[in-house]
MARLUMSE-78364 format. One record per residue: x, y, z negated of N, C-alpha, C, O in turn. Coordinates in steps of 0.02 Angstrom, whole numbers, padded with zeros to 5 digits, always signed. Each point is the difference from the previous one (the first is absolute). Layout:
N
XYZXYZXYZXYZ/...
% end
This chain:
184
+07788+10906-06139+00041+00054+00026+00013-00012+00075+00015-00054+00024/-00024+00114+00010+00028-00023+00067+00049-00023+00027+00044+00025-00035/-00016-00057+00075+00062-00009+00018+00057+00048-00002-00013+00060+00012/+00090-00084-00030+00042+00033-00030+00034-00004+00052-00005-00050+00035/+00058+00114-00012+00031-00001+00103+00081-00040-00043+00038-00042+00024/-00039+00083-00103+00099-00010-00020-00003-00077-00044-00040-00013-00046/+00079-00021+00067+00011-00067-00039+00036+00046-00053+00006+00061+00006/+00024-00112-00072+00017+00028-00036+00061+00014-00008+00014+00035-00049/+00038-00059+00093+00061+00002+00023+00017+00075+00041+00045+00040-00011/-00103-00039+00067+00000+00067+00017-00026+00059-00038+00017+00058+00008/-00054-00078-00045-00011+00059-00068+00047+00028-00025+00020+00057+00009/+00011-00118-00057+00093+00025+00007+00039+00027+00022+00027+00046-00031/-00012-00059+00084+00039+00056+00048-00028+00065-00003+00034+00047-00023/-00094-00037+00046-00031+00057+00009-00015+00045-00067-00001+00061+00007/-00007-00081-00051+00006+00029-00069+00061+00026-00004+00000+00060-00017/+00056-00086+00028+00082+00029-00001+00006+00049+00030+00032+00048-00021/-00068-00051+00090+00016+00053+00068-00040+00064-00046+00021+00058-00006/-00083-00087-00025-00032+00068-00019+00006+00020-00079-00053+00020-00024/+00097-00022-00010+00018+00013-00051+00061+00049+00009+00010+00048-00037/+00035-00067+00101+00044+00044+00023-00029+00062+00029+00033+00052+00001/-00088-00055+00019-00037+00061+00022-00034+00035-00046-00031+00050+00017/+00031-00075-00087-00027+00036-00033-00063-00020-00038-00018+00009-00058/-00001-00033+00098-00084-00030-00037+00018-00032-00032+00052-00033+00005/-00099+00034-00058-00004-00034-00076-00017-00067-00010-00041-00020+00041/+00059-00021-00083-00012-00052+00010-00072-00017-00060+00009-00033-00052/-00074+00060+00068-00033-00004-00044-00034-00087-00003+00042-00044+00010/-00093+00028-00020-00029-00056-00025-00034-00018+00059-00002-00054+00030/-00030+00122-00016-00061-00017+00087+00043-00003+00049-00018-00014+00057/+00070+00024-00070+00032+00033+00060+00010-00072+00067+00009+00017+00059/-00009-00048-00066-00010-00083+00062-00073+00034+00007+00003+00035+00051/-00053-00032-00073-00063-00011+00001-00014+00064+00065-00029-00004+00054/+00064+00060-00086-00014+00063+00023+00035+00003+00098-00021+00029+00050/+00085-00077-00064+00007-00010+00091-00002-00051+00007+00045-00022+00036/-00098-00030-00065-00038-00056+00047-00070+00054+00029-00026-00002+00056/+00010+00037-00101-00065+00021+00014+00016+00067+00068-00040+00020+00042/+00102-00002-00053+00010+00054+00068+00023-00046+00079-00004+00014+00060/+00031-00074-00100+00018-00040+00076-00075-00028+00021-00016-00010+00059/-00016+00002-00101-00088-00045+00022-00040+00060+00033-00035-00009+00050/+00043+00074-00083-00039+00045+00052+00040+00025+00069-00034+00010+00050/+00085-00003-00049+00032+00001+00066-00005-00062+00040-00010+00012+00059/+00013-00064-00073-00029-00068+00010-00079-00004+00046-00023-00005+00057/+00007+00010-00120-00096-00012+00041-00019+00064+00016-00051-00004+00034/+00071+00079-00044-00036+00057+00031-00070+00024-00027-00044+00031+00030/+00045-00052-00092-00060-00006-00063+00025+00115-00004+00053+00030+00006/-00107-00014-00015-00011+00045-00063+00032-00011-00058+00005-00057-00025/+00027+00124-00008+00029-00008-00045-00048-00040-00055+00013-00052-00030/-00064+00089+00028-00057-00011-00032-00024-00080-00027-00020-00028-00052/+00034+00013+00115-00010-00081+00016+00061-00043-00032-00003-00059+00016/+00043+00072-00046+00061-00033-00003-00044-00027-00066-00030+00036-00040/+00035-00141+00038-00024-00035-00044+00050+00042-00070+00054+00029-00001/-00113-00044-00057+00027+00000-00052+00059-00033-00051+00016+00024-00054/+00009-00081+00081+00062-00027-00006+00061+00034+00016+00058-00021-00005/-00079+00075+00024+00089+00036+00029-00026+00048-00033+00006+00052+00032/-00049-00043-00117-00015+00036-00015-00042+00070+00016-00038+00007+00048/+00055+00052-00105-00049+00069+00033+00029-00002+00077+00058-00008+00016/-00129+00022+00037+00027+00038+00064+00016+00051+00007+00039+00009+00048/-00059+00050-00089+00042+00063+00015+00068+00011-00047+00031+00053+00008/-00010-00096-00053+00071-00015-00042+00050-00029+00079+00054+00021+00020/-00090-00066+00005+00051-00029+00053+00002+00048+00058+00040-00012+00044/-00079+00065-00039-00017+00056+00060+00063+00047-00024+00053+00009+00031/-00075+00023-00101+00059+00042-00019+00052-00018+00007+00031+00039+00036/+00008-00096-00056+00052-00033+00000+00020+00023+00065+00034+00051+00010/-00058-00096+00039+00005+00009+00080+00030+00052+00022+00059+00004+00020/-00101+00041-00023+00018+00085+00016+00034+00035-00032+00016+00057+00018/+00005-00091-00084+00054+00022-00039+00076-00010+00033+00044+00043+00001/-00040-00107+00023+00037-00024+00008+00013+00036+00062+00056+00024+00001/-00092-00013+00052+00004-00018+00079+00012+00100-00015+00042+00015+00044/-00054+00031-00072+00005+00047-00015+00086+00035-00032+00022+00055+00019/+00006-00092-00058+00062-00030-00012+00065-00021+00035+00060+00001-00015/-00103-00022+00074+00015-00071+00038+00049-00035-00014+00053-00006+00031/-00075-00022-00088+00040-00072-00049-00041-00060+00063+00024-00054+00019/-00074+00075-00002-00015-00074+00047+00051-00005+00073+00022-00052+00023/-00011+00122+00005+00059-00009+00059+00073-00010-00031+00044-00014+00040/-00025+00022-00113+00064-00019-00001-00007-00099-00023+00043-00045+00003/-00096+00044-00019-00020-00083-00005+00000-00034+00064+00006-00061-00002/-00011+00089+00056-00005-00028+00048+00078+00015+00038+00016-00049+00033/+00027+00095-00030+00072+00023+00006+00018-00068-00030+00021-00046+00036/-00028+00039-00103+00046-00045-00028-00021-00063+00026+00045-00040+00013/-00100+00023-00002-00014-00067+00028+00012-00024+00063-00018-00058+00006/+00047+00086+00049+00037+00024+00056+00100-00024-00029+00047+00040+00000/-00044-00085-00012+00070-00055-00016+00017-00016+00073-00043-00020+00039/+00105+00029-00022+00019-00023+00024-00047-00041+00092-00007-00059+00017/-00009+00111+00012-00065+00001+00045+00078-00046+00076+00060+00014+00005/-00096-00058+00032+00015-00032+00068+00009+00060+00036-00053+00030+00008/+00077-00016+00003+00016+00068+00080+00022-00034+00054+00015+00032+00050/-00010-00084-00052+00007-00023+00077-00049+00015+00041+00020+00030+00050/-00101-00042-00052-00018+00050+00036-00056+00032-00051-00023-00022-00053/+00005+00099+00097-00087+00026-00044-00044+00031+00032+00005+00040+00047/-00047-00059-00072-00054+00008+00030-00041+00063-00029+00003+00012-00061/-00046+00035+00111-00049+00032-00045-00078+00002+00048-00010-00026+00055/-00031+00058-00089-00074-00007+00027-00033+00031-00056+00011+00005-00060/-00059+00014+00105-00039+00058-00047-00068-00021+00012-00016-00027+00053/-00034+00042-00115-00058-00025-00013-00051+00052-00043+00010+00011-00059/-00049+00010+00085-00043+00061-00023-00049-00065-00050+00000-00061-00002/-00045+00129-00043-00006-00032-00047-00083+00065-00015+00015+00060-00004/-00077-00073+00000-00037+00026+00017-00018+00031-00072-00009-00041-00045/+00004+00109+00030-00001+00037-00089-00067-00007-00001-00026-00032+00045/-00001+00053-00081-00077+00039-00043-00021+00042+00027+00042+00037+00026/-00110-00022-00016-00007+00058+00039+00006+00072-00039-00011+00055+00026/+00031-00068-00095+00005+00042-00052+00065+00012-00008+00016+00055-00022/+00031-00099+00035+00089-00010-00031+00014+00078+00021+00049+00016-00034/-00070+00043+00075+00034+00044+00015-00050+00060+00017-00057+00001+00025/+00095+00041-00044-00056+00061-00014+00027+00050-00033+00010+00057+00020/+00013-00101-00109+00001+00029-00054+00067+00054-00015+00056-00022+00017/-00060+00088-00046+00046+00009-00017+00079-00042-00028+00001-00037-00049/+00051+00050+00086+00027-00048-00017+00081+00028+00010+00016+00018+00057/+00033-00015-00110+00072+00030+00015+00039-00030+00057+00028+00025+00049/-00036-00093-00071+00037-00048+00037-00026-00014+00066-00059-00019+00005/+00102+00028+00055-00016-00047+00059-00033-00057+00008+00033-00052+00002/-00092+00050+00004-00008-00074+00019-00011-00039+00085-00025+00022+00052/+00052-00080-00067+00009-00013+00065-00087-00047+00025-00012-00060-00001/-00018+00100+00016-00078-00015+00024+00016+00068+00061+00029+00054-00009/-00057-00081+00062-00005+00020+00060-00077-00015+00025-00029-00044-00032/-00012+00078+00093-00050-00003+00022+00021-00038+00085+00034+00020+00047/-00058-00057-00053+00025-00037+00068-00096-00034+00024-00048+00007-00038/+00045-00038+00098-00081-00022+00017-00039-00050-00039-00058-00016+00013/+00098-00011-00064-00022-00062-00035-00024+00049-00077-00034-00020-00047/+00065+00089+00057-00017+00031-00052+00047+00019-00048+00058+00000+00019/-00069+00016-00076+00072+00005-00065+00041-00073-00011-00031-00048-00023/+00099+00045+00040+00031-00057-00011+00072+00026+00006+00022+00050+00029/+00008-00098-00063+00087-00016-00020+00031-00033+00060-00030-00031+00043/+00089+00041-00048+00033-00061+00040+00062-00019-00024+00044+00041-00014/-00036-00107+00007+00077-00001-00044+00049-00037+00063-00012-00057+00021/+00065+00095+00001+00038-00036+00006+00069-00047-00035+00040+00027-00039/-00034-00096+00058+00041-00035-00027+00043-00046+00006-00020-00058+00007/+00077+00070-00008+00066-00040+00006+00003-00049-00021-00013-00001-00061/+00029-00055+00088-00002-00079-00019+00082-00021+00013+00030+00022+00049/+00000-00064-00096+00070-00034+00036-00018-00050+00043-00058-00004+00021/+00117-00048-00002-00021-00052+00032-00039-00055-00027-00020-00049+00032/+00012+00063-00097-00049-00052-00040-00057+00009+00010-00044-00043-00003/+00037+00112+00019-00083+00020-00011-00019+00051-00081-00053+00024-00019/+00120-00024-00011-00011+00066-00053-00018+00054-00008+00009+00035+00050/-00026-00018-00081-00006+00068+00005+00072+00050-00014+00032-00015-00051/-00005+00073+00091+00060+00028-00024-00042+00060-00004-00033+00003-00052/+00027+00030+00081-00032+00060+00009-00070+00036+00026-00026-00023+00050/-00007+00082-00084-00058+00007+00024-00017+00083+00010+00041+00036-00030/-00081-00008+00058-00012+00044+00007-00085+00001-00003-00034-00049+00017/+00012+00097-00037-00058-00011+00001-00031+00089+00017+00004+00048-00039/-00036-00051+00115-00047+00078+00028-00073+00009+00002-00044-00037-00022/+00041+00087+00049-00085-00006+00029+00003-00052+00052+00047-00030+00026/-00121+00027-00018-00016-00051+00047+00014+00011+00063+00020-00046+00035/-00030+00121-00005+00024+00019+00065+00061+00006+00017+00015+00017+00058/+00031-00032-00105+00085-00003+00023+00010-00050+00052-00027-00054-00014/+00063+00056+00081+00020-00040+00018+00064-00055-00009+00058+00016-00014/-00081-00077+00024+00056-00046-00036+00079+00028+00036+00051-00002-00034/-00053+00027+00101+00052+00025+00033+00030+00048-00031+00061+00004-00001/-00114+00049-00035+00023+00060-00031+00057-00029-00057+00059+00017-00006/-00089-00058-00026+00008-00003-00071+00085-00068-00016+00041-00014-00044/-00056-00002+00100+00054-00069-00002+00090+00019+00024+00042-00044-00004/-00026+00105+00025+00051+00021-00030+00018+00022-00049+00060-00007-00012/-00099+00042-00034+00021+00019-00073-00001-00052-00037+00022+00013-00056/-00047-00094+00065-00006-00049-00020+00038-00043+00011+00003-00051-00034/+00034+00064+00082+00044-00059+00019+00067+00042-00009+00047-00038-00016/-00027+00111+00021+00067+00031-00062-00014+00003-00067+00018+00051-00028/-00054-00109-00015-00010+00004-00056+00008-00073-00030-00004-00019-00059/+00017-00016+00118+00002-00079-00015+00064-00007-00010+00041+00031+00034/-00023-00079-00089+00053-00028-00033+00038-00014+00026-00024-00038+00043/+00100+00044-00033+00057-00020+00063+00043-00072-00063+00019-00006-00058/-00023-00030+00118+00016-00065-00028+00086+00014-00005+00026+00054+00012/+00017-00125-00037+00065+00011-00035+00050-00013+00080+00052+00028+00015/-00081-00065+00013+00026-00026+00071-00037+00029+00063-00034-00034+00039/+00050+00114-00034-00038+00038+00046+00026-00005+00060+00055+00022+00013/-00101-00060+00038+00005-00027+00070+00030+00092+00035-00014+00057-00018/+00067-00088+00082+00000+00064+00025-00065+00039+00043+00003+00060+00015/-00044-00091-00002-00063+00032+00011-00063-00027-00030-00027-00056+00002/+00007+00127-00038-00061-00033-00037-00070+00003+00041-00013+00050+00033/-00027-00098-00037-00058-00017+00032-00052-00014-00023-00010-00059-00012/-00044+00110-00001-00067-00005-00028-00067-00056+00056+00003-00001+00061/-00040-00025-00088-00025-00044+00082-00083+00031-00057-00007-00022-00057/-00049+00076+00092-00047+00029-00026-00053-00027+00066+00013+00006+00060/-00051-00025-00077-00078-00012+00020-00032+00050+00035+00020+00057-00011/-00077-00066+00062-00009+00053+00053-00017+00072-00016+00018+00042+00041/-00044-00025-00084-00017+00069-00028+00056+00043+00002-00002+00060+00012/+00062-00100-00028+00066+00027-00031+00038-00011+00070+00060-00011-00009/-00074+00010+00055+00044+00006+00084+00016+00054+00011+00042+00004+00045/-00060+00051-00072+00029+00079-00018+00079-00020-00003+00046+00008+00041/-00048-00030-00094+00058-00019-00014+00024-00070+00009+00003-00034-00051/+00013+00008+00104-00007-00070-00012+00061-00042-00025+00003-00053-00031/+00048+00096+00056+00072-00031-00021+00025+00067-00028-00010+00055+00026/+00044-00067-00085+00054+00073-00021+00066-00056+00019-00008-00057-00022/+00056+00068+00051+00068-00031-00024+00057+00075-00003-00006+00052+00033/+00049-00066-00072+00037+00025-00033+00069-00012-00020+00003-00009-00061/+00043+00006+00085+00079-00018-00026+00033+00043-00033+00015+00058+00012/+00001-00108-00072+00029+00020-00076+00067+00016+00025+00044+00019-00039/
% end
């Protein structure tokens, strides 16, 4: 079997977080998000996902079940405890699609944009002073990080001991905005 990302301690936890969300606690179910963390992981085809994390299109449905739901963003809400705000950081990182991902009839917005590298994503993401993750946004590829990093940074978590001016410190893309300060 391939390498496993959750010790079994963190399995634990994470089974709790997602039982509160709803998902079931079936038999595959470790198998089914080792096998969604290994393809987000290596960038394999669903297709490709080894047979130890079981059927690949059982762990595909799942996926999009879930992310459709979005039991996977309140998994990630809840895993967001108690985040460092002393300082945060954000930065944004495009992410290059399929030349197929977009086209298709489709209800929902998707965030695929046409930019010179072609069809691609861009996620931006909020880190505490640890380097966590708190928050994310995710556009087309042609959004600018300037555009996008005030609706991102009034969405970040206000700590219990709120400094009288708050101070975002964003990376050169984000010099649009380079300082917000603000008194509470």
């Amino acid at each position: 079997m391939p390498r496993q990302m959750l010790t079994d301690e963190l399995w634990e936890k994470l089974k709790i977080i997602m039982l509160k969300m709803g998902i079931y606690d079936k038999p595959c179910l470790r198998k089914t998000v080792e096998g969604i963390f290994y393809r987000l992981r290596v960038g394999c085809p669903w297709r490709d996902l080894p047979t130890a994390f079981g059927n690949w299109n059982a762990v595909y449905k799942r996926f999009n079940d879930w992310s459709r739901k979005e039991k996977l963003m309140g998994i990630f809400n809840a895993l967001v405890v108690d985040p460092d705000l002393e300082w945060e950081f954000i930065d944004g990182s495009i992410v290059k699609a399929h030349q197929h991902s977009s086209g298709a009839a489709c209800e929902q917005e998707t965030a695929i944009g046409k930019s010179v590298a072609g069809n691609t994503s861009k996620i931006h993401m909020a880190v505490d002073a640890c380097g966590l993750p708190i928050h994310f946004s995710v556009t087309g590829g042609e959004v600018h990080d300037c555009k996008e990093a005030p609706k991102l940074v009034a969405e970040l978590p206000k700590g219990d001991q709120q400094p009288l001016n708050e101070i975002h410190y964003l990376d050169h893309p984000h010099f649009g905005v380079i300082v917000r300060i603000s008194s509470y």
